[in-house]
TORVEX-210933 format. One record per residue (C-alpha): x negated, y, z negated; residue number from 0. Coordinates in Angstrom, 1 decimal. Layout:
c1 c2 c3 pos
X Y Z NUM
...
//
This chain:
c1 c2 c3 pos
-56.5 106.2 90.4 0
-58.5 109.2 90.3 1
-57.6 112.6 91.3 2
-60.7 114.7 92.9 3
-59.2 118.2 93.1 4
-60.1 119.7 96.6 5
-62.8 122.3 97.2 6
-61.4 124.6 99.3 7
-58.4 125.7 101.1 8
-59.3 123.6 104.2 9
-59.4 120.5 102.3 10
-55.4 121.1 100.9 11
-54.4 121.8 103.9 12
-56.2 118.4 105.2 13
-54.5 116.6 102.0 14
-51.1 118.1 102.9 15
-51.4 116.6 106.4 16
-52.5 113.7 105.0 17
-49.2 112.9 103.2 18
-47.2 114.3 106.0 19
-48.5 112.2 108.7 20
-48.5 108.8 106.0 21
-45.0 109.7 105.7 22
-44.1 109.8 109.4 23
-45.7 106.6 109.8 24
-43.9 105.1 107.1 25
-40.7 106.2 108.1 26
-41.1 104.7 111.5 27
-42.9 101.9 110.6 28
-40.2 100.6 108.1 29
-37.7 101.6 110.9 30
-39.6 99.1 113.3 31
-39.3 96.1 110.2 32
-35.4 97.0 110.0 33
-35.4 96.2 113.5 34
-37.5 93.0 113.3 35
-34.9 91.9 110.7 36
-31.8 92.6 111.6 37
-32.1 93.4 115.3 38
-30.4 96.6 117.5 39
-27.6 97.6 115.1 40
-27.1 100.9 116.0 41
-24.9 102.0 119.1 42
-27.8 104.6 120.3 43
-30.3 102.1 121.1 44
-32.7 100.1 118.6 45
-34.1 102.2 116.5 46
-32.2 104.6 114.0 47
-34.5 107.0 113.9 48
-36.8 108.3 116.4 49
-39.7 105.8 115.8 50
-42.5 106.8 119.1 51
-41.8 110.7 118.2 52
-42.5 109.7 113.9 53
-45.4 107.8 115.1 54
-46.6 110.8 117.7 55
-46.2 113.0 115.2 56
-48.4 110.9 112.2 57
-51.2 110.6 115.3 58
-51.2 114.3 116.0 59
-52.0 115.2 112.2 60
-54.0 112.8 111.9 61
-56.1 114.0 114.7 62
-55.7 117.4 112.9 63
-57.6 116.3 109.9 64
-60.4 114.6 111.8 65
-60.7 117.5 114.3 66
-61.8 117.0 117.9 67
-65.0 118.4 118.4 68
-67.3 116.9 120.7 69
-64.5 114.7 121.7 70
-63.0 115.5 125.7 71
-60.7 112.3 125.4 72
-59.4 113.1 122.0 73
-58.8 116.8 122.5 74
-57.0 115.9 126.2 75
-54.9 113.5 124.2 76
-54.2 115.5 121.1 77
-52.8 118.1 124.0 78
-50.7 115.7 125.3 79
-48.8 114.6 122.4 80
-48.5 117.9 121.5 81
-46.6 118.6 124.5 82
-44.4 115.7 124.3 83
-43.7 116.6 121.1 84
-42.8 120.1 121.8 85
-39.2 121.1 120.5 86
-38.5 117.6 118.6 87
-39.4 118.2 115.0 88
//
């Protein structure tokens, strides 16, 4: 693998969200396999973490690093989830 050091400030801040929103994903997407597996096993409901909020979450930074520009649907979305996700993390 090959590290590319970034260019600017922008582009850390990109990578930082990068690796933030992988790791949200991850989180909820191993959380969805534990409950492929072994089924609801946990006395809140299915999932032991909060798996639609994770992957919210991932989406919105994703987003983040694209940017919306030029993009009425995306930025009306990206609004949404930000909303929803007011308070949680």
């Amino acid at each position: 693998m090959i590290d590319i050091p970034p260019e600017n400030e922008a582009e850390v801040r990109n990578r930082d969200l990068a690796i933030a929103a992988a790791s949200q994903a991850a989180d909820a997407c191993a959380e969805l396999l534990r409950f492929a597996r072994e089924g609801d096993g946990v006395m809140t409901g299915p999932f032991a973490t909060e798996v639609v909020e994770q992957l919210l979450d991932a989406a919105k930074m994703a987003m983040e690093v694209e940017g919306l520009e030029g993009s009425e649907e995306r930025t009306q979305v990206y609004g949404a989830v930000v909303k929803f996700l007011e308070g949680w993390a």
